[in-house]
N, C-alpha and C positions, 0 to 999 in steps of 0.2 A: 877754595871755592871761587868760582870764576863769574862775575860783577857784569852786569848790560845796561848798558844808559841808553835808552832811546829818544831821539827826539823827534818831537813832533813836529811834523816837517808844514802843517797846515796853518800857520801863525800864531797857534794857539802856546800856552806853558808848556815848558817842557814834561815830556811823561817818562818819569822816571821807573824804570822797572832794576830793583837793586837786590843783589841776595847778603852784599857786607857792608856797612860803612863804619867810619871811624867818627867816634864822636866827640867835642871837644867844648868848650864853657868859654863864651864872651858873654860879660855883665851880667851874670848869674842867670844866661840863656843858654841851653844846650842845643848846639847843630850839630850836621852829620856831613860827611861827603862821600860819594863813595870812594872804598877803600883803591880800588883800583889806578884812580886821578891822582891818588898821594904818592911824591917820588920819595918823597923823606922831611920829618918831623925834627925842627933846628930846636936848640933853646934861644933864646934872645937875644939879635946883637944890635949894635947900634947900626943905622943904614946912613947912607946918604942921602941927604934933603934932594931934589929935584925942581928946581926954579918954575912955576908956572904949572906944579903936577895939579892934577885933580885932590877937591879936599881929602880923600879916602884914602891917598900915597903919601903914608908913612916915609917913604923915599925907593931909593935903591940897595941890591948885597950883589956882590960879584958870590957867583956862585959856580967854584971852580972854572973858571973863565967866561960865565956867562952871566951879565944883567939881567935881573929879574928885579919886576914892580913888586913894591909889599906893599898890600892893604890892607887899613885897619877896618874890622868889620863894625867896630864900636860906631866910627864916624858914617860907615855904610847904612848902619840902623836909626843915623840922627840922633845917638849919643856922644857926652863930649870923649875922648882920647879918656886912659887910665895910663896911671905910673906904671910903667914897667918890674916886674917881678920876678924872681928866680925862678918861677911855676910859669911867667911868659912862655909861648911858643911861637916859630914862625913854619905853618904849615904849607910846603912846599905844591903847588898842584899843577900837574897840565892838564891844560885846558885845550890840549890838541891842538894848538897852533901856537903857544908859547907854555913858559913856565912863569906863575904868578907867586907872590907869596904872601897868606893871609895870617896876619898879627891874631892871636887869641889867648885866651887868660890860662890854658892848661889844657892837657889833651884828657880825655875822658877813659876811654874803651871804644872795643872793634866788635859790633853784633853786630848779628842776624837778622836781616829782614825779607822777611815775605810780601808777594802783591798785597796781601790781606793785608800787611800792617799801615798799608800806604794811605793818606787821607791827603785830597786838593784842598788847599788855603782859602779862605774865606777870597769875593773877587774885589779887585784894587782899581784904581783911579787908574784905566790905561795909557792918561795923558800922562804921568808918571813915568812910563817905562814898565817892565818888566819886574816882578816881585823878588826882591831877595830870597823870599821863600818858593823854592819849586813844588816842597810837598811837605806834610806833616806826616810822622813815622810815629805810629801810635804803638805802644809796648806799654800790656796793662792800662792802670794810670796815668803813667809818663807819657807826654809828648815830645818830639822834640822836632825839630824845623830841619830839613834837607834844603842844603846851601844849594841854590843857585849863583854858581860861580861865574856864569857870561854877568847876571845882573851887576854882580858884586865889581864887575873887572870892565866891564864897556859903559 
């Protein structure tokens, strides 16, 4: 099933139109990305620090001969870091002009989503910047938050 990320080119949130994403669990929060943006799902390795990185880079991983930032999404949410765990992941994504890679507690599952399941985020303090959440994915009862991965990464 083939995946369309549109954005919206008028300043506004990104308008995500997604038919798979992969879902995955930071601090007993479930997000999604679409499955398309993921090159590949690591288990855990130690990175190297980065002197003067942003608080959210965990460091650096040579990734078959290429530097890639890891970010922790915990610290993106204004949570402190967690102990790393054998259920760790580091989820590999491009972002169309590089490759990033986001620290999370375990990878979930890959659904389905429809326009219908799509719901916009309550609206955020724009002097802030850009919401980590692009969109909320409604299934049933469950919610779960569709990563905005420029917020998470600029």
């Amino acid at each position: 099933m083939n995946l369309a990320v549109q954005i919206d080119q008028t300043g506004g949130h990104p308008a995500w139109v997604c038919r798979q994403v992969v879902t995955f669990v930071v601090a007993n929060q479930v997000f999604a990305t679409p499955i398309e943006s993921v090159r590949e799902i690591r288990g855990w390795q130690k990175t190297t620090p980065v002197p003067n990185a942003e608080p959210n880079v965990t460091g650096v991983l040579n990734l078959r001969g290429a530097i890639i930032a890891i970010y922790d999404l915990r610290r993106s949410l204004g949570l402190p870091p967690n102990d790393r765990t054998s259920s760790s992941v580091t989820i590999v994504i491009d972002t169309g002009d590089k490759l990033v890679g986001i620290l999370a507690d375990s990878v979930s599952d890959i659904l389905d989503v429809s326009p219908d399941d799509l719901r916009d985020p309550p609206t955020s303090d724009p002097v802030n910047g850009p919401e980590v959440v692009g969109k909320f994915i409604v299934k049933g009862e469950t919610v779960i938050s569709l990563l905005n991965i420029e917020a998470v990464v600029n």
